[in-house]
C-alpha positions in Angstrom: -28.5 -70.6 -77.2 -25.2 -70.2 -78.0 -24.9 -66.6 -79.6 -27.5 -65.7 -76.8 -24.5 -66.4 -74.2 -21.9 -65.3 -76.7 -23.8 -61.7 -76.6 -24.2 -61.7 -72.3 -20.1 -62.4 -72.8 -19.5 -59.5 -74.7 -21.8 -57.3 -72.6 -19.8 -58.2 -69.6 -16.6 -57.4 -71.7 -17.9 -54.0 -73.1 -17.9 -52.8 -68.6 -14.5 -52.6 -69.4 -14.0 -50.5 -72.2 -12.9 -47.0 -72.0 -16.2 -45.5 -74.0 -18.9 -47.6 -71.9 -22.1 -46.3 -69.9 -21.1 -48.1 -67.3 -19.8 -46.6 -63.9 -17.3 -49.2 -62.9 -16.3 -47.6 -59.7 -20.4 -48.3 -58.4 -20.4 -51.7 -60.0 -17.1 -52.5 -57.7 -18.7 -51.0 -54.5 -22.4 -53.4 -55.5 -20.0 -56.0 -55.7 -18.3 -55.5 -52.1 -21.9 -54.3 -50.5 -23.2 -57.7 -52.0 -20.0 -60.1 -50.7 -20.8 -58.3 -47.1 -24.4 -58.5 -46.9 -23.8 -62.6 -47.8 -21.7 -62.5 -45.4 -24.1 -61.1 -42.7 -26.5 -63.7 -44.1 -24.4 -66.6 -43.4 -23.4 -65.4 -40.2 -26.7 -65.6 -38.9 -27.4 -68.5 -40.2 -24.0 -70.4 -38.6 -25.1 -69.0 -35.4 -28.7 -70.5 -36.2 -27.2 -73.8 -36.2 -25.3 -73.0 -33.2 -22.0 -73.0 -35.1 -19.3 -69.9 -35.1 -18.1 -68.4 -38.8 -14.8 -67.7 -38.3 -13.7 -64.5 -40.6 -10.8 -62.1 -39.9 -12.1 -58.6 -38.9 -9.5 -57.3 -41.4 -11.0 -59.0 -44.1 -14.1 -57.6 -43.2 -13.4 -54.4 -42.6 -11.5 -54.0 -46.0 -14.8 -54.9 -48.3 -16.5 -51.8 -45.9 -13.4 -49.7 -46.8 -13.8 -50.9 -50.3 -17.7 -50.3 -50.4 -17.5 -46.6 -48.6 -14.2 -45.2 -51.0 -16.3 -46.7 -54.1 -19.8 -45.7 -54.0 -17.8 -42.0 -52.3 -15.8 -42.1 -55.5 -18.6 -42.1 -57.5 -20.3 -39.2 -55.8 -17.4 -37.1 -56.0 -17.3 -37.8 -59.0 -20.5 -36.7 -59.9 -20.2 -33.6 -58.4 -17.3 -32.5 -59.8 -17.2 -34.4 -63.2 -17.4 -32.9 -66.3 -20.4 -29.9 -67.2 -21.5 -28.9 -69.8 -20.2 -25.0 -70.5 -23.1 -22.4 -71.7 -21.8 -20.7 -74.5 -20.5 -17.2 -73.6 -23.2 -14.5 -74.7 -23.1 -12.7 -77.4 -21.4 -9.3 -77.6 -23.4 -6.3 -77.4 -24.0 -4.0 -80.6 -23.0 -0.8 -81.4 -26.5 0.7 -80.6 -28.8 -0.2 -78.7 -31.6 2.7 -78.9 -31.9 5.8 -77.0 -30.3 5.9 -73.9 -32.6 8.0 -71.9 -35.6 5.8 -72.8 -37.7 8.0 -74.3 -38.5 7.4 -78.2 -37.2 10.5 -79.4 -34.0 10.6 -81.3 -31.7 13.0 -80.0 
């Protein structure tokens, strides 16, 4: 039990390593879409019970700022990351057979 949560430890720590798999800037916007749509959920239930949840529209409006600029970062980054270059083609020989393309040699 113990090395099983000393492994989930270190897998959380590898997130931030520079050579990971992970995309951290889509990890951060989950994160911020997650706290917002908890939100949502315990707004409606607050005004189920006929109660008001007070929360500053600032607050709010920064975890949507945080959540759009993440998950756009991410696409951008996609886009315009790293490709893969094709190797350049290989220069042409000296001959190529008869120009005229007939199979006579002139």
């Amino acid at each position: 039990m113990l090395n099983f949560l000393k492994r989930k430890v270190m897998a959380f720590g590898d997130i931030f390593k520079d050579k990971n798999d992970y995309n951290e800037k889509s990890i951060v916007g989950f994160a911020s879409f997650a706290i917002m749509a908890i939100f949502a959920v315990v707004d409606l239930v607050t005004g189920y019970v006929g109660k008001d949840l007070v929360i500053n529209e600032f607050i709010y409006n920064s975890f949507v700022f945080i959540t759009l600029g993440s998950f756009g970062i991410a696409e951008v980054g996609k886009i315009f990351g790293k490709k893969e270059e094709t190797p350049p083609p290989p220069p042409p020989t000296a001959y190529n057979g008869p120009v005229c393309g007939c199979d006579e040699d002139i």
